[in-house]
Each structure stands twice: as C-alpha cells, then as structure tokens.
C-alpha positions in Angstrom: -100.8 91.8 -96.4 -101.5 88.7 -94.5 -101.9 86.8 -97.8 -98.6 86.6 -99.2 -96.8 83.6 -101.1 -93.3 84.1 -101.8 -91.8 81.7 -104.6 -88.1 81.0 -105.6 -87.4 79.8 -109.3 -83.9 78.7 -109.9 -81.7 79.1 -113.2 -83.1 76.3 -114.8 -86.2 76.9 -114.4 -85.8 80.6 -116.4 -83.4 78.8 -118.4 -84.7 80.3 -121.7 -87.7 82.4 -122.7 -90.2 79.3 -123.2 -89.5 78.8 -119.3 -89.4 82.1 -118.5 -93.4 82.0 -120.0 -93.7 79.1 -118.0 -93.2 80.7 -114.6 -95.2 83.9 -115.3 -98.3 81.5 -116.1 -97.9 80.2 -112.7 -97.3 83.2 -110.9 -100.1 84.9 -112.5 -102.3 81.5 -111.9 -101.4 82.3 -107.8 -102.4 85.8 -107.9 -105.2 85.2 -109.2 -105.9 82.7 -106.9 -105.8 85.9 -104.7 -102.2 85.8 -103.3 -99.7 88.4 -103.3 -96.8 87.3 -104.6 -93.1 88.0 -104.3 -90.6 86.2 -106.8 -87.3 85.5 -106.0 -85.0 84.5 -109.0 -81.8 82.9 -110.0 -79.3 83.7 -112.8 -80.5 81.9 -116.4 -79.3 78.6 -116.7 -75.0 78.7 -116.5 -75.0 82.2 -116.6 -72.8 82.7 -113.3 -70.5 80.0 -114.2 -69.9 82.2 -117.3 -69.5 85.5 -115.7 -66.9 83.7 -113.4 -65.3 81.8 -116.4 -65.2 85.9 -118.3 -63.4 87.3 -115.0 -60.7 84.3 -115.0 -60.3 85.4 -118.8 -59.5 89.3 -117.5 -57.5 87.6 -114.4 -56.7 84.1 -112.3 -57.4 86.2 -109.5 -60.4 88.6 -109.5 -60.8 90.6 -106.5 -63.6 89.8 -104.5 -65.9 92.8 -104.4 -65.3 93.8 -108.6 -66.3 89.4 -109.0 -69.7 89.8 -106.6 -70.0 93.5 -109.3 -70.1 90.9 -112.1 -72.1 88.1 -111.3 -75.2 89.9 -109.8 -75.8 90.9 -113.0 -77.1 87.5 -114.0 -79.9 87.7 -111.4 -80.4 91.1 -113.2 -81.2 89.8 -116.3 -83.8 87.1 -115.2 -86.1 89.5 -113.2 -85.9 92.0 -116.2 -87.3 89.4 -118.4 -89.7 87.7 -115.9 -91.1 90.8 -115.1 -91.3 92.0 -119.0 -93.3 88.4 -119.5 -96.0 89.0 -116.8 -96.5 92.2 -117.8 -96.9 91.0 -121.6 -99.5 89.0 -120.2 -101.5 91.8 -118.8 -100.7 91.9 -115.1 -98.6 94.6 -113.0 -94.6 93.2 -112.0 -92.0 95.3 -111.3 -88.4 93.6 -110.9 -86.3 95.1 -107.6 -82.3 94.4 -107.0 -81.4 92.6 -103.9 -80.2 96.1 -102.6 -83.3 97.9 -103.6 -85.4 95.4 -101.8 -83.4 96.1 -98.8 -81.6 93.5 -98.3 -78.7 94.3 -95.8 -75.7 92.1 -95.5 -72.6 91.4 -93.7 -69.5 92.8 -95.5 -67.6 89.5 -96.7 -67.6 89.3 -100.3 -68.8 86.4 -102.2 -70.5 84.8 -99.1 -72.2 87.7 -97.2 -74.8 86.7 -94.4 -77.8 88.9 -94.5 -78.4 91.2 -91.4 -81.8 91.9 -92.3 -84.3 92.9 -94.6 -86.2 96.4 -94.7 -89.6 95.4 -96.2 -90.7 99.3 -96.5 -90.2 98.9 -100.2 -91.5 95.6 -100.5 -94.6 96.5 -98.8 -95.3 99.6 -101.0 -95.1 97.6 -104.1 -97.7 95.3 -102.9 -99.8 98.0 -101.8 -100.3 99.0 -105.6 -101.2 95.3 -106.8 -97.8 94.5 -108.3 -96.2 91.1 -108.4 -92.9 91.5 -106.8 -89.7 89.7 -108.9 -86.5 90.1 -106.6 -83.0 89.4 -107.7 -81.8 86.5 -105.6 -78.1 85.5 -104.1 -77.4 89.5 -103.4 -77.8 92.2 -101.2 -75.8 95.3 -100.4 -73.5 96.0 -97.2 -73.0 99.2 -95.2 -70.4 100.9 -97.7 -72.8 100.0 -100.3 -71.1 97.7 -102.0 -73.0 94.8 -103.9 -72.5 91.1 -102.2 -73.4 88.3 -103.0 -74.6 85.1 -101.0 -72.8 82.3 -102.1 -73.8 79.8 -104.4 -77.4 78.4 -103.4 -78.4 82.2 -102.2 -81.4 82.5 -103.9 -83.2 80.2 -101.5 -81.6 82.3 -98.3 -83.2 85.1 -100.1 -86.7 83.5 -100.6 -86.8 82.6 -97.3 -85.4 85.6 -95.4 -87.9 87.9 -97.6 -90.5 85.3 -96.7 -89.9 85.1 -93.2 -89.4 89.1 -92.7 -92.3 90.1 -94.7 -94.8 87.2 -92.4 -95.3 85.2 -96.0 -97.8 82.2 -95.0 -95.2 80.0 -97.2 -92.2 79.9 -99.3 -92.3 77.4 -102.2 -89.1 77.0 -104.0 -89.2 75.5 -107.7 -86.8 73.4 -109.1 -86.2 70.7 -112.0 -87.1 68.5 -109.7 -90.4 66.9 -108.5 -89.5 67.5 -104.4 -87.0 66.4 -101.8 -85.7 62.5 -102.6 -84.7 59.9 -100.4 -81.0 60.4 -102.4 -80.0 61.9 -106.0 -82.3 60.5 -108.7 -79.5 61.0 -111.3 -77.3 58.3 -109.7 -79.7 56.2 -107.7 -82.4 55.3 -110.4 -84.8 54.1 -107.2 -84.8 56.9 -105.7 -88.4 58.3 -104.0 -90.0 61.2 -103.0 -90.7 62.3 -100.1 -94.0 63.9 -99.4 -92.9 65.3 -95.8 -89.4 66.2 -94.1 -88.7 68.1 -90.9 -86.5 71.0 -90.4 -83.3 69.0 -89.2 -83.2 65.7 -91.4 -83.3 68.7 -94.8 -81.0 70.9 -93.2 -78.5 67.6 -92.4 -79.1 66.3 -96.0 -78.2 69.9 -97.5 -75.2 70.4 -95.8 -74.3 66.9 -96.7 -74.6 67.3 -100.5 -78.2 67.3 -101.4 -78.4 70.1 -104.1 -81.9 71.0 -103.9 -82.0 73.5 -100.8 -79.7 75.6 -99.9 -78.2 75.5 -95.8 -78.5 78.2 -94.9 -82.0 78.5 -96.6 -82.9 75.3 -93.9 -81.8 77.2 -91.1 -83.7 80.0 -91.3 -86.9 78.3 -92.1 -86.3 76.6 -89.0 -85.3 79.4 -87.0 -88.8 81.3 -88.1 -90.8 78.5 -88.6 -91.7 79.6 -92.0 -93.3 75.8 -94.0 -91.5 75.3 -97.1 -92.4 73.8 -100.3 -90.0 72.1 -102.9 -91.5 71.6 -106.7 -90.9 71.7 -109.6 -91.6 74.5 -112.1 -92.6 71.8 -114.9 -95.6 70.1 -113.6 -98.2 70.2 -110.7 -97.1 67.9 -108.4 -97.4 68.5 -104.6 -93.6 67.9 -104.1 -92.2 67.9 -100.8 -93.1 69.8 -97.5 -90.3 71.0 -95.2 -92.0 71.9 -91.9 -91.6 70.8 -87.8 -93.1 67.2 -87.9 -92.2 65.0 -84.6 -95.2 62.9 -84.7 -94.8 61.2 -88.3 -94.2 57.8 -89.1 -91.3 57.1 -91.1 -88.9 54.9 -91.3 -86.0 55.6 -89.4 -83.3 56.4 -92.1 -85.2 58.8 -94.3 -82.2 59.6 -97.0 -79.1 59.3 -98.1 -76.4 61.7 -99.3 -73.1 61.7 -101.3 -70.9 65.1 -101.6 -68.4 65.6 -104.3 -67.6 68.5 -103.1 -65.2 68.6 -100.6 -61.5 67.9 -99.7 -59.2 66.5 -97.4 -56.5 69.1 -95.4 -53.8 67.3 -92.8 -51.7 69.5 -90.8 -48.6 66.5 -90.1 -46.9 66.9 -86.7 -48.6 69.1 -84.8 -47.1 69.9 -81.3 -49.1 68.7 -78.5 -50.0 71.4 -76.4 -52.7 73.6 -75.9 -54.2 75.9 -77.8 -52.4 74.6 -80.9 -56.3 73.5 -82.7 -57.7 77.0 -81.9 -54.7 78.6 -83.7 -55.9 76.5 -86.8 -59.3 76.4 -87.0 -59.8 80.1 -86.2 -57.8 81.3 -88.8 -59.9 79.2 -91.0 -63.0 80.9 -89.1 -61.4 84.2 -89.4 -61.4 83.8 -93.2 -64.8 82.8 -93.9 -63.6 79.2 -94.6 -66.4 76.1 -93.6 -64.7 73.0 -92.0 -65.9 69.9 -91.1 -65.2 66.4 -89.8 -62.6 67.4 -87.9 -60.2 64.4 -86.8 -57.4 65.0 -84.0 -55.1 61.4 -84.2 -53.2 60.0 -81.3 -49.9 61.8 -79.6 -46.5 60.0 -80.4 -43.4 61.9 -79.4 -45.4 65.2 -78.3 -46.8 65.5 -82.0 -49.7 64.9 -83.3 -51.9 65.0 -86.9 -55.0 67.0 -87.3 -57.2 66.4 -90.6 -59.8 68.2 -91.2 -62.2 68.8 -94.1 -63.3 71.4 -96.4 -65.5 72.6 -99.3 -63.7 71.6 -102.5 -64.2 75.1 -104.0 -62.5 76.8 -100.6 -59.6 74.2 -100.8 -56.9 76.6 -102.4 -57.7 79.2 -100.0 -57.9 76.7 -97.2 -54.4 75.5 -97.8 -53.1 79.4 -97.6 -54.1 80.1 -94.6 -53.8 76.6 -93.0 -49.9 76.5 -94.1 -49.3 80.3 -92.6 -50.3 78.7 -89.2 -48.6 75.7 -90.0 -45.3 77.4 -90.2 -46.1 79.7 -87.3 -46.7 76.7 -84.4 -43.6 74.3 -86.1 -45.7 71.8 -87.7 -43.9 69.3 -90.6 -46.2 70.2 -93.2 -49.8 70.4 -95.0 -51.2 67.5 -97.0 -54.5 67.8 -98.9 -56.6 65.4 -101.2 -58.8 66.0 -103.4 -59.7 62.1 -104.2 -62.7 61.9 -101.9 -66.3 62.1 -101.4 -68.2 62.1 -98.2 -71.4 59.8 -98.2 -74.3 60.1 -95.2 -77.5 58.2 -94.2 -80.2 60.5 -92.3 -82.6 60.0 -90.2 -84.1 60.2 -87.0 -83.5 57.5 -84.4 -79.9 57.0 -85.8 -77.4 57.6 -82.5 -79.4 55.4 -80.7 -79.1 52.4 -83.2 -76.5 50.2 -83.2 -78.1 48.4 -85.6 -78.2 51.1 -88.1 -74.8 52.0 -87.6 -73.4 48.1 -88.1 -75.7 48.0 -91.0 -73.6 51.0 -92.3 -70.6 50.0 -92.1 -71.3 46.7 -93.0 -72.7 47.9 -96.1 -69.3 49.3 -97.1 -67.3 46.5 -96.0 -68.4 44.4 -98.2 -68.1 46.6 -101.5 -64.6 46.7 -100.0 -64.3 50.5 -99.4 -61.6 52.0 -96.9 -63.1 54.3 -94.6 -60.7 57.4 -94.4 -63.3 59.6 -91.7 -66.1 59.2 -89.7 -68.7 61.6 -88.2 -71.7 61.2 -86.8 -74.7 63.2 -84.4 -78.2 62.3 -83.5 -79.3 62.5 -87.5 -76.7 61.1 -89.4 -73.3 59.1 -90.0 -70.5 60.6 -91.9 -68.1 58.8 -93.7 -65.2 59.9 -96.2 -64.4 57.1 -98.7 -61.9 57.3 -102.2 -63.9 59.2 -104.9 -64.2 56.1 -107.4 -66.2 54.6 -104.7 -68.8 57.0 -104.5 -71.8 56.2 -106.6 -71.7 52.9 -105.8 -71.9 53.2 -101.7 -74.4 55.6 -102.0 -76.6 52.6 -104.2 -76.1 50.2 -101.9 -76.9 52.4 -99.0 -80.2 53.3 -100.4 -81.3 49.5 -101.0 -79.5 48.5 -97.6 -82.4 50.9 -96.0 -85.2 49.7 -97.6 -85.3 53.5 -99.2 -86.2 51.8 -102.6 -88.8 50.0 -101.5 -90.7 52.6 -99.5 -94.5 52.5 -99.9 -96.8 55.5 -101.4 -93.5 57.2 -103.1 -93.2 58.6 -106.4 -90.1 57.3 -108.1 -87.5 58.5 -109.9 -87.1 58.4 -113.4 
C-alpha cells in the first residue's frame, strides 16, 4: 500500500449529480492509472448552511453536540452518492463515516482536533480493491459522540488520513484552478501560483484565503505530506504546496483580505499583573481563536486591551470576555464588527523596510485609517474600516508587481 493517492472534493465540486459524475470519472481515471485511492468529501453545495439554518428554525440556540448530530449528515449524503456513481460505472467503492474510518477526536463540539486516525479499516478496504470515499469535517470522540471539525475540515481530514495511512500525496479539488497570488473574484489580475511552501499557505489561510483550510497547512507541514490544489473542472496542474527554500520568487508572493473577523476592547483595564492571562485564557479555555492582540499605553494605572477574533465566535467571545471583565474591575467591553484585516506574504518581509513603507504607503494614499497592525517574518497585518476592503487589497496586489508576474495563469 505504498501507492496510495488520497483526494479531497469540496461541496461544490459534488454540488449536483452532473458533478458528482464528474469526480467518479476522475477517480476512476487515477485508479486506473494504478493508484489506490481514498476520497475524502464535503457536504453538497450549501447543504451545512441549511442544516444550521433548520436547527435555528427548532431553536436560536442549538446545543452543541445534537448541531455536530445534524450537520454530519450532509457529508453522509455525498459519499452515499459518490460511491453509488463509481460503482454505476463498474468499479468497487464503498463510502465509510468519519467515525468508521477511525477517526478519533478531541471532545469539543463543533471544532474537535483529531487525536489520531486508526487506519486498520482503511487498510482492509484497500486490500479488497475498493476505492475508499470518507465523510470529511467529522470524527467521533471517546464517549462516542459524533464531532465535527469546524468549517474547512474536510481538508484536515484529507490530510490527516493522508499523512497516517503514508499517502505519496494529497490533492485537494476545488472551483478553483490553484492557489492565487489574492482572491480572483475581487482582484480580476490575480495569478496563479505554480509553487508555495508550507509557511507563506499556512500564513495566507489563516489570513482569509479560502482555498485551504489551517489547520489542513499545518499538518502537511508537520508530516511533510506535498499537497496539490486543483480544480475538479479541468486538468490543470494547479498549485503545489511543499517545503521549497531554494525558489525564486519575488519576495511578496500574495496578498489576503478577511472579512471575517471582529474587533473586542476590554476599556480600563487595571495595570497589574496577570490581568491579560485572566483574559485571554478564558478565551483559550473556551475554544475561542484570537489574534492581533494590542495592549495600549498605561494612564492612571489602567489600561485598554483590544484584541481580535473570528466574526462567527464574536457573540461567544463577548460572553466570556465581559464575565472576566467584571471579575478584574474593568469599565467595559466594546466590539466592532465594521472591519476587515488585509495581509501581504511573503518571504524576505521582516527584513524589508522597503516592503513595509511600500505598505503603508499604499494605504495612505487611498486615505485608509489603520486601526491594528501585526506583523512576523511572512507577513504584515493590518485592520482597516470594512468599506475599505476591496479596494486596499487591489492596490496592494498592483503595488507588488503581483499582476504583472511572468509565466502565471490569470484570473478570469
């Protein structure tokens, strides 16, 4: 079992039976190449959006473990179908449940970790010649309760079955062609890019790019395992994901806007120690990411610390962050919605001023207050007003010369 290929397919790319066809013909096309294959799958299309929408119908506030219950069905309903299609087409599939394939998480609904992955089952299935389709985004934890992975979990599944099972690649299929240098639906001159390493993808998912998950990043890195972006509509190389130091590039290789995040401002803080653990590990505690984390200067023993978090986390973020709030004597907790963060990556960047003055240049003059900064070796950070969004992350791309690089595919 030295041979295997494993191959994520997101919603959109099983959106409806036509596409469903689609993706058998190509799994089928790399078995026969002489590959086995494991599948890992995504809910059809908006199917989890209206699973969730269904449970706010029944109540505004689901309980965690009966929501994960609901929308792992919608995973369930893809392989079914996938695996009915390839076998319509005369070769052996059989569709497995995260928790049948073994997949063992941590116990936190709604955004388990997975602990590991016991291939036993895995293996035997590929031992009889069958093409493997595995429900992505889920696994089971040790009361044997169904979790899910967050949104995006499909590709931690492809990769963490990949990398337990030794896979020689994981290729993950998309709408789109690869990895661009930003979003091709707001930045029309957007390019590919034929080759990305480990930490400029990881720092351009968790900055907003939607195409790979995190987490997904992470562990590809951690195991080494080469990944392969494409899309599921053509036969395009796409993009390669894999540790290259020696390439020649130019030194910002994308660019990134997030609308998904929010602003949190704990006003009058006293100023003494300890006060910022108390806050951010209740956030920890709770399972809730934070980011750009901004501490401002002391005026009459008080301070302000803002802070950021993921827009879809900021109700729950404000819950906890007010508890703690009233518990160390702090005024009170602000929050705004009304931003977006937008990041340049690349390698070389910390020790550039020159990239860094062309940054902030670049926003001066579309006039755009800068509300946060954050940078590291890879990237600069900034928070700017929502409104001003698209419109930085267009003049950031030309400012780099990222429309103009040579031997790119571009957008359309």
């Amino acid at each position: 079992m030295e041979n295997i290929i494993v191959q994520k397919y997101g919603g959109t790319s099983v959106g409806n039976v036509e596409r469903i066809f689609n993706v058998a013909k190509r799994i089928i096309k790399t078995k026969e190449s002489g590959s086995d294959v494991i599948v890992v799958v995504s809910a059809m299309g908006d199917t989890t959006d209206e699973l969730i929408e269904k449970a706010k119908q029944v109540t505004l506030n689901p309980s965690s473990r009966e929501l994960d219950m609901l929308v792992s069905t919608g995973e369930q309903i893809s392989i079914s179908l996938l695996s009915m299609a390839i076998n319509s087409l005369g070769h052996k599939a059989i569709s497995l449940t995260g928790p049948q394939c073994g997949v063992l998480t941590t116990g936190k609904h709604k955004n388990a970790r997975i602990k590991e992955i016991n291939t036993q089952r895995l293996k035997s299935e590929l031992s009889k010649g069958n093409i493997i389709i595995v429900a992505g985004f889920q696994g089971i934890n040790e009361k044997n309760d169904i979790t899910t992975l967050g949104r995006g979990g499909s590709d931690t599944s492809a990769v963490a079955i990949a990398s337990s099972i030794g896979a020689k690649k994981c290729e993950i299929y998309t709408d789109v062609d690869g990895v661009y240098t930003t979003d091709p639906r707001l930045v029309s001159t957007a390019n590919k890019i034929d080759k990305i390493s480990y930490d400029e993808m990881l720092e351009l998912a968790s900055l907003g790019a939607g195409v790979l998950h995190p987490r997904a990043v992470e562990l590809a890195r951690k195991y080494n395992m080469p990944l392969i972006v494409r899309s599921s509509l053509n036969d395009n190389p796409g993009t390669e994901i894999a540790e290259v130091n020696s390439m020649e590039k130019a030194i910002v290789s994308g660019v990134a806007l997030d609308k998904d995040i929010a602003k949190v401002s704990v006003i009058e803080v006293p100023d003494k120690p300890g006060i910022a653990f108390k806050v951010f590990s209740a956030l920890a505690s709770n399972g809730i990411f934070f980011d750009m984390i901004i501490q401002n200067v002391t005026r009459n023993s008080v301070n302000d610390i803002t802070f950021t978090v993921k827009g879809d986390e900021l109700n729950e973020a404000l819950d906890v962050t007010r508890k703690v709030a009233e518990e160390i004597g702090a005024k009170e907790v602000l929050y705004d919605r009304s931003v977006v963060k937008v990041s340049i990556v690349g390698t070389g960047i910390a020790g550039s001023a020159d990239i860094a003055s062309s940054f902030f240049q670049t926003l001066y003059d579309l006039g755009i207050n800068i509300g946060m900064i954050s940078t590291s070796e890879i990237k600069i950070s900034c928070i700017i007003e929502e409104g001003k969004g698209v419109e930085a992350l267009n003049a950031l791309h030309s400012k780099f010369g990222l429309d103009k690089v040579s031997g790119k595919n571009k957008a359309v």
